[in-house]
C-alpha positions in Angstrom: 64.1 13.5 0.4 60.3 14.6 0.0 58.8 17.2 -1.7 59.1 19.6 1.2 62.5 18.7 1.7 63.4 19.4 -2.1 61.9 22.6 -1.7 64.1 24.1 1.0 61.6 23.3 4.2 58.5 24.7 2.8 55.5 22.9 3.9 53.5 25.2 0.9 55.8 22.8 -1.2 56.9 25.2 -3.6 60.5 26.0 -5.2 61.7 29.3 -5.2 64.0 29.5 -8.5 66.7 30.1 -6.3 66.9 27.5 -4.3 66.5 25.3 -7.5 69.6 26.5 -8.9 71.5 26.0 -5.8 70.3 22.3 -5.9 71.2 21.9 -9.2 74.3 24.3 -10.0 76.3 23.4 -7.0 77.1 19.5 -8.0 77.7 20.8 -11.5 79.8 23.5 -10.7 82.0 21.4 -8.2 82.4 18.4 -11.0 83.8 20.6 -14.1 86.1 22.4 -10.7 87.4 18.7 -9.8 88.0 17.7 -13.7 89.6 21.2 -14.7 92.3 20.5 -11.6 92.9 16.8 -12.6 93.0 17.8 -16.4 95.5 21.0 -15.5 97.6 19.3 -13.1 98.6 16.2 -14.4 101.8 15.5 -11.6 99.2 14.9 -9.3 100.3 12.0 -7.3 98.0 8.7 -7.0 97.0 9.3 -4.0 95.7 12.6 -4.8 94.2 11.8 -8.0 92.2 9.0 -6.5 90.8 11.5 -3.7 89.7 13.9 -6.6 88.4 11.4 -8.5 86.0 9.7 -5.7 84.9 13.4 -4.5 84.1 13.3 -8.6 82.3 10.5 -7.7 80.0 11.7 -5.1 79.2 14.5 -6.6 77.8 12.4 -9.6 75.8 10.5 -7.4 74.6 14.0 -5.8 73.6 14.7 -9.0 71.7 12.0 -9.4 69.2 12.1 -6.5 68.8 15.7 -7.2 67.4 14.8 -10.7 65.7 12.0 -9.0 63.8 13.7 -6.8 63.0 16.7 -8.9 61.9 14.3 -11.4 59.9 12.9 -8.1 58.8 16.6 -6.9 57.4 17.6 -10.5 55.7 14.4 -11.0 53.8 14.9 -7.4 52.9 18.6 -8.7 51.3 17.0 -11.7 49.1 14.9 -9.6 47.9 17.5 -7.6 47.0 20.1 -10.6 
């Protein structure tokens, strides 16, 4: 995802605070969700627990490239300052 795509369409390039918590709060929020069910629940069958876990899973790596391409986004800003 580019810059412009990181920041919600915007061909200016900028991030509006909002849409920079939504990016990040959204994989964070769905994580501690997934591990509060499988740490409250524990007569979850197998089957179940491994759907849980892999949606856990995704999310992490959702995380990931929306560090990533912060990380990516803020270094291009420091170029063009």
């Amino acid at each position: 995802m580019t810059g412009t795509e990181l920041a919600g369409g915007r061909t200016d390039g900028r991030l509006s605070y909002e849409e920079l918590e939504h990016e990040l709060k959204t994989p964070l929020t769905t994580i501690r969700s997934l591990a509060e069910i499988l740490h409250d629940f524990p007569d979850l069958s197998d089957e179940e627990r491994r759907l849980f876990l892999e949606r856990l899973s995704d999310e992490n790596r959702r995380m990931a490239e929306v560090v990533e391409r912060l990380l990516g986004y803020l270094a291009l800003q420091r170029m063009v300052i």
